[in-house]
C-alpha positions, 0 to 999 in steps of 0.5 A: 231227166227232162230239160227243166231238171237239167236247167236246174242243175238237178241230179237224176234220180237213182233208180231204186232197187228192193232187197230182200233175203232168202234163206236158201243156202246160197242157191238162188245164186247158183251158176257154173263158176266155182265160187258160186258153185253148190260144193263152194258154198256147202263147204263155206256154210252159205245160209241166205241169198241177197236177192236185189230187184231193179223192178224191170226183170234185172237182178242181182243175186249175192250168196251169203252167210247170215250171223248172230251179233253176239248180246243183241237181237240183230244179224249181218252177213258176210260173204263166203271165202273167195271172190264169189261176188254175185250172179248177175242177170241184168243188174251190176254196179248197182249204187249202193244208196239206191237199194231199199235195204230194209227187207233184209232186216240186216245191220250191215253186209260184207260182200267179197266181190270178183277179182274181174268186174262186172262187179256187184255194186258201185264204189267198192273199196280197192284193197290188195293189188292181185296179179295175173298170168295172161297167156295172152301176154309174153311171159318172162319168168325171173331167172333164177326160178327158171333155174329151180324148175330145170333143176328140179326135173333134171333131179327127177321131180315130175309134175301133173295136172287132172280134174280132182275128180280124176285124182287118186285118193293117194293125191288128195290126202297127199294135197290135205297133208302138205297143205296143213304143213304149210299153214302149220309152218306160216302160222296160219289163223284157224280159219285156214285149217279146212275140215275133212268135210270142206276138201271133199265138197272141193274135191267133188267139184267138176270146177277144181284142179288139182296139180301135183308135184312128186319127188324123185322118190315118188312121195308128194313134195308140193301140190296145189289146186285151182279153181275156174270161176268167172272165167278165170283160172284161180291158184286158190290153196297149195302147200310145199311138204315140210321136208321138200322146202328147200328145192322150192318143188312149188314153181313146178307145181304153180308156174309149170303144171297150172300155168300149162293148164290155164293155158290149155283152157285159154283163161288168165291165172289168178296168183293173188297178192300179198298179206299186206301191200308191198310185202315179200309175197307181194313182190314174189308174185310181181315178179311172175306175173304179166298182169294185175288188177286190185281186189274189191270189197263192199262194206254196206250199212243197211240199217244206220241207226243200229249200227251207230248204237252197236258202233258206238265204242269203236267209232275211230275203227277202220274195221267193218263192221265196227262192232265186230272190231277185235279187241272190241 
C-alpha cells in the first residue's frame, strides 16, 4: 500500500485467491494426521478436494463431500466428521471474501475446521467450548472419580492401551459392541451408527489407538479409541457395556489408559465439549481437564444469488445452509 492510499484512508486490497474443486476423494489433502488421513475419509465417504491457490506457490487444500440439493441442478459440500480442517502449505486464515468462489460451481460449503488453529479461513464462527488434558499442566482429577478408578482396579478391572492395528480381533468386536450399546442407550442419530466397513478403515490406521478397559471376569466393560491428528491426541468414540455402567469402568479407560498414552507421546488430549453449552457432559468434561479452546466452523456462500433463491423460505434460520434447514 503505497503513502497516497494510506493519506486517503484507503483499505488494502485483499490478495485474491482461485478456488477450485477436484474430484479426488479428498486426496489432494492427504498428510500423516488422522482426520486427513486415506482410512479417514474413505470411511467418511470424501468425494472432492477444495483446492485455494494465492497465486505465489501457497495453498490450501480442504477434503470434502460434494452433495445433490435435492429438486435443483446445484450441489454443496460439507466437510468429513471430525476436525480435519485443511492441509495447508503456505495458505491459513485465508479471508473468505478474497476467494474467486466460482470455479467450484458450489452453492455454499461447511468446513469443520481444527480444534487448534492454524485454522483455514478468517473469521470463523466459535462454537462449543472443548476441553483438554495438557501434560504440560498440573492435573487434579475430581475427588470422587480418583476414587472410582482406585476402586475399580482394587475389584480387578484392568486397563490397556495398543495401536489398533496390534489389537486382537476379540477387542475390536469388543470396542464395536459397547460402543452401539452406548449410542443405543444415549439415543444417538443415526449417523452415529458406523458400519462395519467405517470401523475397519479406523481399525487400519497407524494413527488410531485403542484402550480397553476389562471386568474382573475378563469381559470388555468400556472401551475407547483415540486418534492423533494435528498434534493432538483426540478421545474420538468410546462406550461403557450396558451391564458395567454403574462402576463407571469408562475413567480407567479415558483418564488412566489414554491419558497414560497421550503422555507418553507428549501430546494435549482432546476430551470435547458437550452436546449444547453448559450442559452436564460439558461440566463433566470441565472438571477433568486443565485446558480448553473452542470449536471453529466455516460457513461459506460461494454463490449468492442462488443461495437467497434455495433460501428464500427459511431466511429467519440460524441454520446453514438455510435451505437444508430440518422441517424445511
Amino acid at each position: 500500500m503505497n503513502h497516497s492510499e494510506v493519506s486517503r484512508g484507503m483499505a488494502p486490497r485483499l490478495k485474491q485467491c482461485r478456488a477450485v474443486l477436484v474430484p479426488d476423494e479428498g486426496m489432494s489433502a492427504l498428510s500423516e494426521d488422522y482426520f486427513r488421513s486415506v482410512h479417514h475419509l474413505r470411511a467418511e465417504g470424501a468425494s472432492h478436494t477444495l483446492v485455494i491457490e494465492d497465486g505465489e506457490g501457497g495453498t490450501l487444500r480442504v477434503p470434502l463431500i460434494v452433495r445433490p440439493i435435492a429438486g435443483t441442478p446445484y450441489h454443496d459440500a460439507i466437510s468429513p466428521y471430525g476436525y480435519p480442517g485443511g492441509r495447508m502449505d503456505g495458505l491459513s486464515e485465508v479471508p473468505k471474501d478474497a476467494v474467486d468462489w466460482a470455479g467450484t460451481q458450489l452453492v455454499s460449503l461447511f468446513v469443520r475446521d481444527r480444534v487448534t488453529g492454524p485454522r483455514c479461513f478468517a473469521g470463523g464462527t466459535e462454537r462449543n467450548e472443548v476441553f483438554f488434558i495438557d501434560p504440560r499442566r498440573p492435573l487434579d482429577y475430581p475427588a470422587e472419580a480418583r476414587r472410582q478408578m482406585r476402586r475399580n482396579t482394587r475389584l480387578g478391572f484392568v486397563s490397556t492401551c495398543s495401536p489398533v492395528r496390534e489389537a486382537s480381533h476379540e477387542e475390536r468386536e469388543g470396542f464395536k459392541d459397547v460402543y452401539r450399546q452406548t449410542m443405543v442407550r444415549d439415543g444417538a442419530q443415526s449417523r452415529y451408527f458406523f458400519s462395519d466397513a467405517y470401523f475397519e478403515e479406523l481399525f487400519s490406521s497407524s494413527a488410531a489407538w485403542l484402550a480397553t478397559t476389562r471386568a474382573p471376569d475378563g469381559h470388555i466393560a468400556s472401551s475407547g479409541i483415540g486418534v492423533a491428528s494435528d498434534g493432538v491426541m483426540h478421545y474420538y468414540l468410546g462406550g461403557t457395556a450396558d451391564a458395567d455402567l454403574g462402576r463407571s469402568p469408562a475413567k480407567n479407560t479415558v483418564f488412566g489408559a489414554l491419558v497414560e498414552l497421550s503422555m507418553g507421546l507428549g501430546l494435549s488430549l482432546h476430551l470435547g465439549g458437550g452436546v449444547r453449552p453448559g450442559d452436564g457432559l460439558e461440566q463433566f468434561k470441565r472438571g477433568f481437564s486443565n485446558a480448553s479452546s473452542h470449536l471453529y466452523t466455516h460457513e461459506l456462500i460461494c454463490d449468492s444469488p442462488v443461495y437467497a433463491r434455495l433460501s428464500a423460505s427459511n431466511s429467519d434460520t440460524d441454520y446453514f445452509p438455510a435451505y437444508r434447514a430440518p422441517g424445511g
